[in-house]
Every structure is written in C-alpha cells, then in structure tokens.
PyMOL commands that place a pseudoatom at each C-alpha (Angstrom):
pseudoatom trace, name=CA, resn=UNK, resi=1, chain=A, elem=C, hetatm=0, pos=[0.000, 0.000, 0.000]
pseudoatom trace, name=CA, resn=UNK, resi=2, chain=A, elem=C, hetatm=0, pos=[1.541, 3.378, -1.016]
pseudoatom trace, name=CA, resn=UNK, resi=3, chain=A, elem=C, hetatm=0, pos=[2.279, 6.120, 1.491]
pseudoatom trace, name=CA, resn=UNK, resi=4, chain=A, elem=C, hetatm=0, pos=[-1.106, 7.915, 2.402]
pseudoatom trace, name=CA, resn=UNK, resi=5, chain=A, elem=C, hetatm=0, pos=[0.199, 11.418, 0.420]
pseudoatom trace, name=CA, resn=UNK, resi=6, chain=A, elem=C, hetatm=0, pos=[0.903, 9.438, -2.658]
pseudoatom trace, name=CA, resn=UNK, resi=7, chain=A, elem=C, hetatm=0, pos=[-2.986, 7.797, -2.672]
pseudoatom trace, name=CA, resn=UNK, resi=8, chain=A, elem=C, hetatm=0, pos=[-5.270, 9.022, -4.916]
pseudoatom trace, name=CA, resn=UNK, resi=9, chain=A, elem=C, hetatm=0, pos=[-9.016, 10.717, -4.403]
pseudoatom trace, name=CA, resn=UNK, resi=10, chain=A, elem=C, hetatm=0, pos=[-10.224, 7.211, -4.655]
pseudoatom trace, name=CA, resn=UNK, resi=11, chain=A, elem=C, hetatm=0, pos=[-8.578, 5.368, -2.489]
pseudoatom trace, name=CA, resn=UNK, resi=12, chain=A, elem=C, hetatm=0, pos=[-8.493, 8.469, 0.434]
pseudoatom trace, name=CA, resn=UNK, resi=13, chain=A, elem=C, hetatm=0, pos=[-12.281, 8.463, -0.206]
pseudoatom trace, name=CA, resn=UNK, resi=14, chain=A, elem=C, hetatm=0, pos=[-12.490, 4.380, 0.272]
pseudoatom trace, name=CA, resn=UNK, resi=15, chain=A, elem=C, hetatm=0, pos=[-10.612, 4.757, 3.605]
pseudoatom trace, name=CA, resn=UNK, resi=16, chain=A, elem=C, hetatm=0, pos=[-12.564, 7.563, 4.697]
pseudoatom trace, name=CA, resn=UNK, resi=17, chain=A, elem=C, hetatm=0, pos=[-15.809, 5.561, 4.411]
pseudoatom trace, name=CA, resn=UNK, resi=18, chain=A, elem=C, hetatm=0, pos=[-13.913, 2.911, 6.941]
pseudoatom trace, name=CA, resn=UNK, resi=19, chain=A, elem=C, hetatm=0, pos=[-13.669, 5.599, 9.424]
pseudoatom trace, name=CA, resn=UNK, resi=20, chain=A, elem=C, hetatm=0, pos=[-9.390, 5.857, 8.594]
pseudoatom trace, name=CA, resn=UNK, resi=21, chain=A, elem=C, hetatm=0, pos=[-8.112, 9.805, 9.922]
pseudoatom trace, name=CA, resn=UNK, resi=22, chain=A, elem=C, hetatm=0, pos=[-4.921, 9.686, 8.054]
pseudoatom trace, name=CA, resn=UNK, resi=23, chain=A, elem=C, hetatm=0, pos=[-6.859, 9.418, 5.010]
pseudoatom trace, name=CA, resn=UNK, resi=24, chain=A, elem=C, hetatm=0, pos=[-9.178, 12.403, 6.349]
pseudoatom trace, name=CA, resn=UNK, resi=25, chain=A, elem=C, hetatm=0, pos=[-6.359, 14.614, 7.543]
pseudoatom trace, name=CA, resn=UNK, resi=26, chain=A, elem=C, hetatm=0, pos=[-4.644, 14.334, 3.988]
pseudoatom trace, name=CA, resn=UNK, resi=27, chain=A, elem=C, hetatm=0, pos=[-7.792, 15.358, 1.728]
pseudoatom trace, name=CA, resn=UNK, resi=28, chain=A, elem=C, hetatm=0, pos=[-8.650, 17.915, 4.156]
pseudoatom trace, name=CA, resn=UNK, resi=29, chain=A, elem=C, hetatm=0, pos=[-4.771, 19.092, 3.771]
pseudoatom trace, name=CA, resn=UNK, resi=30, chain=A, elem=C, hetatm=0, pos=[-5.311, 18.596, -0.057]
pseudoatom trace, name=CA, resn=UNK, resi=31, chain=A, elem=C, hetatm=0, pos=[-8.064, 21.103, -0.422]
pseudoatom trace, name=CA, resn=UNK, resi=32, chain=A, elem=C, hetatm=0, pos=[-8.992, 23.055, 2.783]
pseudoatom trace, name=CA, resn=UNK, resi=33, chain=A, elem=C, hetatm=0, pos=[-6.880, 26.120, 0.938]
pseudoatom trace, name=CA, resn=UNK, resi=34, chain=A, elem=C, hetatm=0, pos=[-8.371, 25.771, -2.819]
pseudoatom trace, name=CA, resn=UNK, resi=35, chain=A, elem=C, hetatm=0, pos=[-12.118, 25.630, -0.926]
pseudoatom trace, name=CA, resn=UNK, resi=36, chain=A, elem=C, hetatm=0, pos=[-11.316, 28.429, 1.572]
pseudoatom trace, name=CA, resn=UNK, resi=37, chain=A, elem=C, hetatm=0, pos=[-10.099, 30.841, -1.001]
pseudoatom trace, name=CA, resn=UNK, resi=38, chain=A, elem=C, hetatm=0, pos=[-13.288, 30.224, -2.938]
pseudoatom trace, name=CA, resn=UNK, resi=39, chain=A, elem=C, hetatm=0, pos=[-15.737, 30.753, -0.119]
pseudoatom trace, name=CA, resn=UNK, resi=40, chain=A, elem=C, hetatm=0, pos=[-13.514, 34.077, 1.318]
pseudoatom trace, name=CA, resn=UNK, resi=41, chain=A, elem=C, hetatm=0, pos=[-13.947, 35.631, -2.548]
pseudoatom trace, name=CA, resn=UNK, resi=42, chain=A, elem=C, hetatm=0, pos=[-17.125, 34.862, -3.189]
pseudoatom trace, name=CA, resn=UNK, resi=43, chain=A, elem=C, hetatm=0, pos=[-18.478, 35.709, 0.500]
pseudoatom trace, name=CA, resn=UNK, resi=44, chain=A, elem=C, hetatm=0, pos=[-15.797, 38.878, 0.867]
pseudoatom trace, name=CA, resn=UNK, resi=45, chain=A, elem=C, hetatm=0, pos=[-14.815, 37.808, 4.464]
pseudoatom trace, name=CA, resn=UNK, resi=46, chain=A, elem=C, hetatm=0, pos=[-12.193, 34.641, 5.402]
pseudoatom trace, name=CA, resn=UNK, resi=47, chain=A, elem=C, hetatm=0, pos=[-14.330, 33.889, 8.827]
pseudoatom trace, name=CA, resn=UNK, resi=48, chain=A, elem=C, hetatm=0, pos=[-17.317, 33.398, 6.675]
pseudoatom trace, name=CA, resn=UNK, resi=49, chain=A, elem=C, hetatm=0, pos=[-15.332, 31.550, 4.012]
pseudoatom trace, name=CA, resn=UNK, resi=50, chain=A, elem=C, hetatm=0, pos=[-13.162, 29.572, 7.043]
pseudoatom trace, name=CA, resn=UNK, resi=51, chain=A, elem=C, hetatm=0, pos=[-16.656, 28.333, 8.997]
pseudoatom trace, name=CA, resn=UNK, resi=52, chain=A, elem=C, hetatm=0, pos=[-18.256, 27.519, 5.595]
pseudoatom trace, name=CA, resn=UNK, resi=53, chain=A, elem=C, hetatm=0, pos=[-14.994, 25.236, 5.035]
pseudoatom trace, name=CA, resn=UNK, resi=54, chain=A, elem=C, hetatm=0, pos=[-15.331, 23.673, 8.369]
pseudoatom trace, name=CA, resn=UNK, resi=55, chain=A, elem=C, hetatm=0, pos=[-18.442, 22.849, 8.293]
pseudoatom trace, name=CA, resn=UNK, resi=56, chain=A, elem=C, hetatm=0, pos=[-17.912, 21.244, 4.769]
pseudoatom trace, name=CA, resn=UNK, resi=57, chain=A, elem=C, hetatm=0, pos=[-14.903, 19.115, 6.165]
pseudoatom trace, name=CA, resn=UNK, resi=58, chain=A, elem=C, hetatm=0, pos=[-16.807, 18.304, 9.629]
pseudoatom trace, name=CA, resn=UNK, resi=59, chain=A, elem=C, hetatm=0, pos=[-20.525, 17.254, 7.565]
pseudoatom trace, name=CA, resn=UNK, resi=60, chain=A, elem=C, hetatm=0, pos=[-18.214, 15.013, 5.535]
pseudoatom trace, name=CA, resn=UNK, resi=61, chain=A, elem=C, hetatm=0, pos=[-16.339, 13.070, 8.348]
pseudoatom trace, name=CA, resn=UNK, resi=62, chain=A, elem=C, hetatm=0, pos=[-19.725, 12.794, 10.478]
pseudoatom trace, name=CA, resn=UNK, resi=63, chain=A, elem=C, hetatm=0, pos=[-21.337, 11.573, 7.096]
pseudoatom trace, name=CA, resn=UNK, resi=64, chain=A, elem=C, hetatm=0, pos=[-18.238, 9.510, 5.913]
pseudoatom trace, name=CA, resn=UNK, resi=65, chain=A, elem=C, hetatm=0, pos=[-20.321, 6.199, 6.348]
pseudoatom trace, name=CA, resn=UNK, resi=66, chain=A, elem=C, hetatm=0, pos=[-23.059, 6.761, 4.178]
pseudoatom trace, name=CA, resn=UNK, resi=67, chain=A, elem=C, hetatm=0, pos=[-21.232, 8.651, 1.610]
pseudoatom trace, name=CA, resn=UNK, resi=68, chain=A, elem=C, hetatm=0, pos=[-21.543, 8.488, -1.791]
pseudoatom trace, name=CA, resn=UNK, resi=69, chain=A, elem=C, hetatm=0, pos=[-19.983, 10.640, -4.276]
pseudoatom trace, name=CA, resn=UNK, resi=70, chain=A, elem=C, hetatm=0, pos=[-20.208, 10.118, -7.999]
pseudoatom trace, name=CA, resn=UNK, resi=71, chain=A, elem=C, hetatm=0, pos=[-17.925, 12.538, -9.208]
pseudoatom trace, name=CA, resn=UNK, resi=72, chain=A, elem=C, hetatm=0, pos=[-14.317, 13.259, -8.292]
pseudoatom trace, name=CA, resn=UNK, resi=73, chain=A, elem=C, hetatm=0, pos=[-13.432, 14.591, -5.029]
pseudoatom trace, name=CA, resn=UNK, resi=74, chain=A, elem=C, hetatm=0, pos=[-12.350, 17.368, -5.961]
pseudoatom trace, name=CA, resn=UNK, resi=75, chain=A, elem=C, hetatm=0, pos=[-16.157, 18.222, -7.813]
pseudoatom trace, name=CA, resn=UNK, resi=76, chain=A, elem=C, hetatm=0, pos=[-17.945, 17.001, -5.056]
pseudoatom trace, name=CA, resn=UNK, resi=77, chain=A, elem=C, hetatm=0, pos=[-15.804, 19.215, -2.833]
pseudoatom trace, name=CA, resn=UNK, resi=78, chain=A, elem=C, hetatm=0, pos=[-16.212, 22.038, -4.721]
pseudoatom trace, name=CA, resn=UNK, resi=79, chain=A, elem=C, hetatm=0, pos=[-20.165, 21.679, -5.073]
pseudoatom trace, name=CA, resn=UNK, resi=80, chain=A, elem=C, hetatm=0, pos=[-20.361, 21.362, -1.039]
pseudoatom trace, name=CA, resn=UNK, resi=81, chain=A, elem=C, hetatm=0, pos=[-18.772, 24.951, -1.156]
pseudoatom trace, name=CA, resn=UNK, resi=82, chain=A, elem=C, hetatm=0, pos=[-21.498, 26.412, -3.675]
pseudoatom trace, name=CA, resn=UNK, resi=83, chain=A, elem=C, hetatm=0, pos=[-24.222, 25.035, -1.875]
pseudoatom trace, name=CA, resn=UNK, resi=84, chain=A, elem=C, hetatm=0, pos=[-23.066, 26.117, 1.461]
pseudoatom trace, name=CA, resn=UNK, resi=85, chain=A, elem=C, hetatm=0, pos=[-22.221, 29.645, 0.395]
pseudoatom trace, name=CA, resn=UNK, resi=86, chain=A, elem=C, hetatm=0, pos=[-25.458, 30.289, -1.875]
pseudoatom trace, name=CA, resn=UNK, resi=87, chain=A, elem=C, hetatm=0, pos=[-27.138, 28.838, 1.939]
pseudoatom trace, name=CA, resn=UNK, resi=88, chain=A, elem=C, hetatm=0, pos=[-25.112, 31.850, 3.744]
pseudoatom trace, name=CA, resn=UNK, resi=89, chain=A, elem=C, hetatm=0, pos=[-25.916, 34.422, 1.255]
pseudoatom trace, name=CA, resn=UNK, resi=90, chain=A, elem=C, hetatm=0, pos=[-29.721, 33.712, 1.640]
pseudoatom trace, name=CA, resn=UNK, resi=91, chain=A, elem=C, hetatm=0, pos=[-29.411, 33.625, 4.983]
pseudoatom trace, name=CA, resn=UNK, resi=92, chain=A, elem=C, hetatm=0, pos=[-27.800, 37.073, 5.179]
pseudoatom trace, name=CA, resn=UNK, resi=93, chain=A, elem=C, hetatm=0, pos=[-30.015, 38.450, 3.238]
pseudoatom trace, name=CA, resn=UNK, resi=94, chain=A, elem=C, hetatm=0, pos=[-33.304, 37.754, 5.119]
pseudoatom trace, name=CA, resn=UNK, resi=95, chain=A, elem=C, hetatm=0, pos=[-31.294, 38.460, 8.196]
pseudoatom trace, name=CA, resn=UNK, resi=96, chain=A, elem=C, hetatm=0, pos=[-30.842, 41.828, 5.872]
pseudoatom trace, name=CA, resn=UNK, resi=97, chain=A, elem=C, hetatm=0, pos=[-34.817, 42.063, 5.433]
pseudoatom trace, name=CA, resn=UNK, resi=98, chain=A, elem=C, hetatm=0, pos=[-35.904, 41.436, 9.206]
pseudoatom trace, name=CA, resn=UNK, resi=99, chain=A, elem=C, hetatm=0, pos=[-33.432, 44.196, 10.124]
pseudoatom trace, name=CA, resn=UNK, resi=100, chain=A, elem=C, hetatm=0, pos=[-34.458, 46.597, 7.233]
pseudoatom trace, name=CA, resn=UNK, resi=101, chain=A, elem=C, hetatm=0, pos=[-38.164, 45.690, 8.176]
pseudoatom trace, name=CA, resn=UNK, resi=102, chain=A, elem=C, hetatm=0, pos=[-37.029, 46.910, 12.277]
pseudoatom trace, name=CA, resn=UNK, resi=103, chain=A, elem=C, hetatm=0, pos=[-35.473, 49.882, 11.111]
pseudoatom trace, name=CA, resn=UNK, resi=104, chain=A, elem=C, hetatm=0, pos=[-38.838, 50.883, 9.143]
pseudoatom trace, name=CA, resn=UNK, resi=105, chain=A, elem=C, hetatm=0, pos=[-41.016, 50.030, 11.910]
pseudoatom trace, name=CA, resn=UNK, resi=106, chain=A, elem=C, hetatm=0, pos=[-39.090, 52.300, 14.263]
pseudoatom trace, name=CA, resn=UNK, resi=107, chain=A, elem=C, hetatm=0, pos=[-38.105, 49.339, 16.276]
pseudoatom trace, name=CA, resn=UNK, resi=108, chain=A, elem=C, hetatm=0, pos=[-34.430, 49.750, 16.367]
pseudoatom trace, name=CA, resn=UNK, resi=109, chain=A, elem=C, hetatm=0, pos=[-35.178, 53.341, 17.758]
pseudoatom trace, name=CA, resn=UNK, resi=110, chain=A, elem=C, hetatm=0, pos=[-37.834, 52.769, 20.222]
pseudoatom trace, name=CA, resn=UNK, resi=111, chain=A, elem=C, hetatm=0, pos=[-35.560, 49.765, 22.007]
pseudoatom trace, name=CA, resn=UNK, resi=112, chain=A, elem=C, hetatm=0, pos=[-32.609, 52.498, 21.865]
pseudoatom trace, name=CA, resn=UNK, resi=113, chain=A, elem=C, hetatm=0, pos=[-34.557, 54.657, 23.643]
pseudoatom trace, name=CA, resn=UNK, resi=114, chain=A, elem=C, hetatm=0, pos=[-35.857, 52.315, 26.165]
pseudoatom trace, name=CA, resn=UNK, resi=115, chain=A, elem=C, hetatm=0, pos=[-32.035, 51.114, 26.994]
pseudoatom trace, name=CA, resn=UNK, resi=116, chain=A, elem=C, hetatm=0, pos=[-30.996, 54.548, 27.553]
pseudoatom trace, name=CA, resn=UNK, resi=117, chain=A, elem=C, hetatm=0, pos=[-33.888, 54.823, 30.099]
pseudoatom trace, name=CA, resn=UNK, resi=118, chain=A, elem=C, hetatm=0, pos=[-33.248, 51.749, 31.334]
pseudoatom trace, name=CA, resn=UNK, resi=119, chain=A, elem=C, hetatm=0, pos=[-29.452, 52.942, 32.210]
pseudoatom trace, name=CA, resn=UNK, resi=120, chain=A, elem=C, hetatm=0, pos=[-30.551, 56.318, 33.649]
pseudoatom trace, name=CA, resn=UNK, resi=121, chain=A, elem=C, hetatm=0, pos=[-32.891, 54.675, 36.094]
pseudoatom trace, name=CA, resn=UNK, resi=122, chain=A, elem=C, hetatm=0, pos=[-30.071, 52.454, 36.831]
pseudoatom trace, name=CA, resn=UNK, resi=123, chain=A, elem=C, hetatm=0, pos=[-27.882, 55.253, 37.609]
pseudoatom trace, name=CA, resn=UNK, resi=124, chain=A, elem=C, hetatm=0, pos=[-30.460, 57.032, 39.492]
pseudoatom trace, name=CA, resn=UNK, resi=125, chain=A, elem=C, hetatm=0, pos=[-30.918, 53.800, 41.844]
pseudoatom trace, name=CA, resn=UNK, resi=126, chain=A, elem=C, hetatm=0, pos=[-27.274, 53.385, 42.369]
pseudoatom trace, name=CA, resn=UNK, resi=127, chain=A, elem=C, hetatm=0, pos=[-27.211, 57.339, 43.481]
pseudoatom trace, name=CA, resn=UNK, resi=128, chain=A, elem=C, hetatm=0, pos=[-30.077, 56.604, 46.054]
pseudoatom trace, name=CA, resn=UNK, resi=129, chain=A, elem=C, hetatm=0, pos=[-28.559, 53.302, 47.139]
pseudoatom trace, name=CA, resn=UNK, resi=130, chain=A, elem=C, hetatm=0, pos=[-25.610, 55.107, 48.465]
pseudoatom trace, name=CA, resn=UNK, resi=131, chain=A, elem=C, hetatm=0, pos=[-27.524, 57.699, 50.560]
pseudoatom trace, name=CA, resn=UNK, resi=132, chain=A, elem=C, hetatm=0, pos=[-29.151, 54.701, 52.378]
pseudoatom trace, name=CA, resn=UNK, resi=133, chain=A, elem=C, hetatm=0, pos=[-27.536, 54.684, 55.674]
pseudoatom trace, name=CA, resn=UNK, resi=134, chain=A, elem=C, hetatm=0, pos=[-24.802, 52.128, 55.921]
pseudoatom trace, name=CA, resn=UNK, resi=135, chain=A, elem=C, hetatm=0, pos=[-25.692, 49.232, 57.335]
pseudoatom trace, name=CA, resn=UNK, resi=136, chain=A, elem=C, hetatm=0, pos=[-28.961, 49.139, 55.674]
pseudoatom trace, name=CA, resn=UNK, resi=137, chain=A, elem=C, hetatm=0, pos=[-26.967, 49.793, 52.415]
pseudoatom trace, name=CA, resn=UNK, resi=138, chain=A, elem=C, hetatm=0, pos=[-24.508, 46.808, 53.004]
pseudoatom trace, name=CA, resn=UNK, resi=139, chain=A, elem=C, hetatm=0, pos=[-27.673, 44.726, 54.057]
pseudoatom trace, name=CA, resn=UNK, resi=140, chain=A, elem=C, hetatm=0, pos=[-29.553, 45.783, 50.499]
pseudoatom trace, name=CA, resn=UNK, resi=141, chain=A, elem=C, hetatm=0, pos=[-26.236, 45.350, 48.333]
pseudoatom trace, name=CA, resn=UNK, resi=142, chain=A, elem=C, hetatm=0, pos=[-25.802, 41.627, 49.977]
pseudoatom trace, name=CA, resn=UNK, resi=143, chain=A, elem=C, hetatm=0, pos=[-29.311, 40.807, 49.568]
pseudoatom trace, name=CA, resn=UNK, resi=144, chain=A, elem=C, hetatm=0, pos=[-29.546, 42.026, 45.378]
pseudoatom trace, name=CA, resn=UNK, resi=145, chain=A, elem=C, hetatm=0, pos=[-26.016, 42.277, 43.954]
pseudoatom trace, name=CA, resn=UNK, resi=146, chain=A, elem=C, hetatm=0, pos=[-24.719, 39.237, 45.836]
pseudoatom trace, name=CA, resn=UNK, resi=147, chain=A, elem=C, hetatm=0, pos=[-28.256, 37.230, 46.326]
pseudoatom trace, name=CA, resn=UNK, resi=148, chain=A, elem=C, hetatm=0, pos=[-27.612, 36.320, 49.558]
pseudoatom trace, name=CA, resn=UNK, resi=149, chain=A, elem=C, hetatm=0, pos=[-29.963, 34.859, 51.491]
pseudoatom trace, name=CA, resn=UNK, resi=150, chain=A, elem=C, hetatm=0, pos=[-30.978, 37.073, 54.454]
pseudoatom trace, name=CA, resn=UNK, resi=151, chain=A, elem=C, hetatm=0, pos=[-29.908, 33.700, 56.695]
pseudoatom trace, name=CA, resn=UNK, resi=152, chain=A, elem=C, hetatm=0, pos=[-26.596, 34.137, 55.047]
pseudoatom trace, name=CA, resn=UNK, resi=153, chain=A, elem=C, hetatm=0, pos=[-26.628, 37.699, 55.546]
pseudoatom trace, name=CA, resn=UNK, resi=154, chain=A, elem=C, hetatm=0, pos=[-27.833, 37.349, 58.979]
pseudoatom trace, name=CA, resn=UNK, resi=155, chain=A, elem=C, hetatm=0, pos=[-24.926, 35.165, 59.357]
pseudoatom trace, name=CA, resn=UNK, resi=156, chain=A, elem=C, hetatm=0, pos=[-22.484, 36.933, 57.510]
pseudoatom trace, name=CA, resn=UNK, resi=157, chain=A, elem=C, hetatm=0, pos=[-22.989, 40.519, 59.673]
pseudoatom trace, name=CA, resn=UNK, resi=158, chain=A, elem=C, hetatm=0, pos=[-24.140, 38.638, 63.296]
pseudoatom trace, name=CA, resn=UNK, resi=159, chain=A, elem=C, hetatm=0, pos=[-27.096, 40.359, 63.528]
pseudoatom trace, name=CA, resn=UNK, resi=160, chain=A, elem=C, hetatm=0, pos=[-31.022, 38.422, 63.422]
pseudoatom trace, name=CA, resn=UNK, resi=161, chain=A, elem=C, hetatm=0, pos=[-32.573, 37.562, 60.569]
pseudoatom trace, name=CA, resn=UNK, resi=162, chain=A, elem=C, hetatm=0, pos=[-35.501, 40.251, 61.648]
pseudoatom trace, name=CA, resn=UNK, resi=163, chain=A, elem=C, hetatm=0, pos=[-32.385, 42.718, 62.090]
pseudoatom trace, name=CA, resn=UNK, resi=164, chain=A, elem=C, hetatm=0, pos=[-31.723, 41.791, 58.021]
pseudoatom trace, name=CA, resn=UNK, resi=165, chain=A, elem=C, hetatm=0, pos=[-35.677, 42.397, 57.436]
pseudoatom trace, name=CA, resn=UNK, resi=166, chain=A, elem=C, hetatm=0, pos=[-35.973, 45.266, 59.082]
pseudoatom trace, name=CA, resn=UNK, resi=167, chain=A, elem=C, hetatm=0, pos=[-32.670, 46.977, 57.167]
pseudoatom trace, name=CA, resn=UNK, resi=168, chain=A, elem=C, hetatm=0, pos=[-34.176, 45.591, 53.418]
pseudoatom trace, name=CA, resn=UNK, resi=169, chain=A, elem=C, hetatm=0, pos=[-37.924, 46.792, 54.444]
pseudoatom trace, name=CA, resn=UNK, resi=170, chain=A, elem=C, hetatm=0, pos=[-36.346, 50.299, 55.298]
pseudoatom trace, name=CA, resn=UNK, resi=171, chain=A, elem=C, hetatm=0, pos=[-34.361, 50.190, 51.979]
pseudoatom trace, name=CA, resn=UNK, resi=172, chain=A, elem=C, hetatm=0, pos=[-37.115, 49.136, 49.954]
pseudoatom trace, name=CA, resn=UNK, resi=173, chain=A, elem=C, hetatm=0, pos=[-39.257, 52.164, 51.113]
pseudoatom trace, name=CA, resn=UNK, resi=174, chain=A, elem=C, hetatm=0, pos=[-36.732, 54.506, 50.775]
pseudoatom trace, name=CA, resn=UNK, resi=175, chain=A, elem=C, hetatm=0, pos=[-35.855, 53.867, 47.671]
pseudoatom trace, name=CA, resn=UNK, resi=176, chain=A, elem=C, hetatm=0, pos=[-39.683, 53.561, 46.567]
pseudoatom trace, name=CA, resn=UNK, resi=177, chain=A, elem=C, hetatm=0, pos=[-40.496, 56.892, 47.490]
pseudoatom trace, name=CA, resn=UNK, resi=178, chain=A, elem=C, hetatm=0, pos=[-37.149, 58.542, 45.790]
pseudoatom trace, name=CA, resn=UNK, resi=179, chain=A, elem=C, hetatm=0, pos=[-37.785, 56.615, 42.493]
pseudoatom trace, name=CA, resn=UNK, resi=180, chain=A, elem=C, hetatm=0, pos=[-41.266, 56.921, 42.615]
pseudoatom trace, name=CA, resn=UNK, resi=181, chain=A, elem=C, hetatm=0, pos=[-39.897, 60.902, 42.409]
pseudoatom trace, name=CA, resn=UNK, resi=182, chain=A, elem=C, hetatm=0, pos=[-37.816, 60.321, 39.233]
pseudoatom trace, name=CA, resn=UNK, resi=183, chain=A, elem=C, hetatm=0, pos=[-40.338, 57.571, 37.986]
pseudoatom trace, name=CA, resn=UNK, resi=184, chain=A, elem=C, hetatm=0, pos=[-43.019, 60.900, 37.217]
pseudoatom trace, name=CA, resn=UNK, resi=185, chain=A, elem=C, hetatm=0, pos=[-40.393, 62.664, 35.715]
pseudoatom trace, name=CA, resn=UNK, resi=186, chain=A, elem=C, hetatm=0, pos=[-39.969, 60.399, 32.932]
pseudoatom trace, name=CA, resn=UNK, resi=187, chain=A, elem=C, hetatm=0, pos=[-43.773, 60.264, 32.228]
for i in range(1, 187): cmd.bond("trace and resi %d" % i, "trace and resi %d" % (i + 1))
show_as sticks, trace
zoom trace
C-alpha cells in the first residue's frame, strides 16, 4: 500500500468511508486552501469563508459512512462549497430584510430609547442606594447584587434575621419613594 500522500481521491475516499483519519487529515490538507479561497472571494470575508470550510470538512467526516460521491473529489468538494455559500448568502439576506423591516417600523429606535432609560434609572438607583444609611446599604447590596440569602446575611454581619428584614424593608421604602420621584419625571 503506497504512502497515504501518494494515494489518490479514490482510495483516500475508500478509507474515509472505513472511518481511517490519516486518510481524512490528507484530503482535508489537499483542499482546505483551494475551498477556503473560494468561499472568502465569493463571501468577501475569510471567517465566513473559514466556517463555511469547516463545516464542509466536519458534515463530511460525520457523514463519511453513508457517503456516496459520484464525481471526483475534488467536484464534489467544490459543489459542497457552492451550496453552502449560496445557503449563507440567503441567509444574510433575510437576516438583511428582518433588520431593514425593524429599522422601518421604528423598532431599532424605540428599544434604543428604552435602553438609555433603562441605564438612567439604573444610575439614578445606584445614586439613592448610596444615601441609604450604611448598614442598611450593606444589608440591600448583599441581599440584590450578591443574592444572599438574608440567613446568610444574617450570618455573615451577626445580627437576626428580623435585624436583616428590618434593614431591606427600610431600603425598599426609601428607595420607593425617591424613584417613585424620578419615575413621574420620565412620564
């Protein structure tokens, strides 16, 4: 049997079929580069073109037992590239269409606008946080940043659990009535 680098596209293929990864490795070393550059031209970016070849090489070593190709390798090879990069195009282009068809309903802008709310009421509950006094501030940080338990927290500070309640009910109603404040400024 000759070397594996000296076998041809017929006998790689017949060894591929019986599961053999020397015979693998070399066709994927024959034409991963020839495939790649097509894809990266065609799609205009090598991560595109680089997954597209991947997934060629990985579909045909998962599918190597029920394989049949009746043309060369090299064909069959070059087909799997076509197919898989006329897939991606269509792909991006409905991906295209959904986004076009956000942008025209005002989508895009409305969820903009609700993150930057979303941020500034953030920031305005941080601001009130720290004016809490602080113990009832370290209890309310434990209790929703960390997600301690108020056992834990209990625990953590030696105080009672009622100690724990008391501090988050305070907290809660503080910062109630300040954003409550801020809440009606936004309306």
């Amino acid at each position: 049997m000759p070397p594996i680098i000296e076998m041809s596209d017929l006998e790689l293929l017949e060894l591929l079929i019986k599961g053999d990864n020397k015979a693998f490795a070399e066709i994927y070393n024959r034409y991963w580069k020839s495939l790649l550059f097509v894809a990266t031209k065609k799609l205009g970016r090598i991560e595109d073109g680089e997954e597209i070849v991947q997934d060629i090489f990985v579909s045909l070593w998962n599918r190597r037992d029920v394989l049949q190709v009746n043309t060369s390798l090299k064909n069959y090879l070059s087909a799997s590239v076509k197919y898989r990069v006329i897939k991606h195009l269509d792909k991006q282009y409905h991906a295209n269409l959904y986004l076009n068809s956000l942008i025209d309903n005002n989508f895009i802008e409305a969820t903009t606008e609700r993150t930057v709310e979303f941020d500034e009421l953030r920031d305005e509950l941080e601001r009130n946080i720290v004016l809490l006094p602080e113990r009832c501030q370290l209890v309310f940080r434990l209790s929703k940043e960390e997600g301690k338990s108020q056992k834990e927290i209990a625990s953590a500070l030696e105080i009672s659990e009622k100690t724990v309640e008391n501090h988050l009910g305070k907290a809660y109603k503080i910062l109630r009535a300040k954003l409550a404040g801020y809440m009606m400024t936004l309306l």
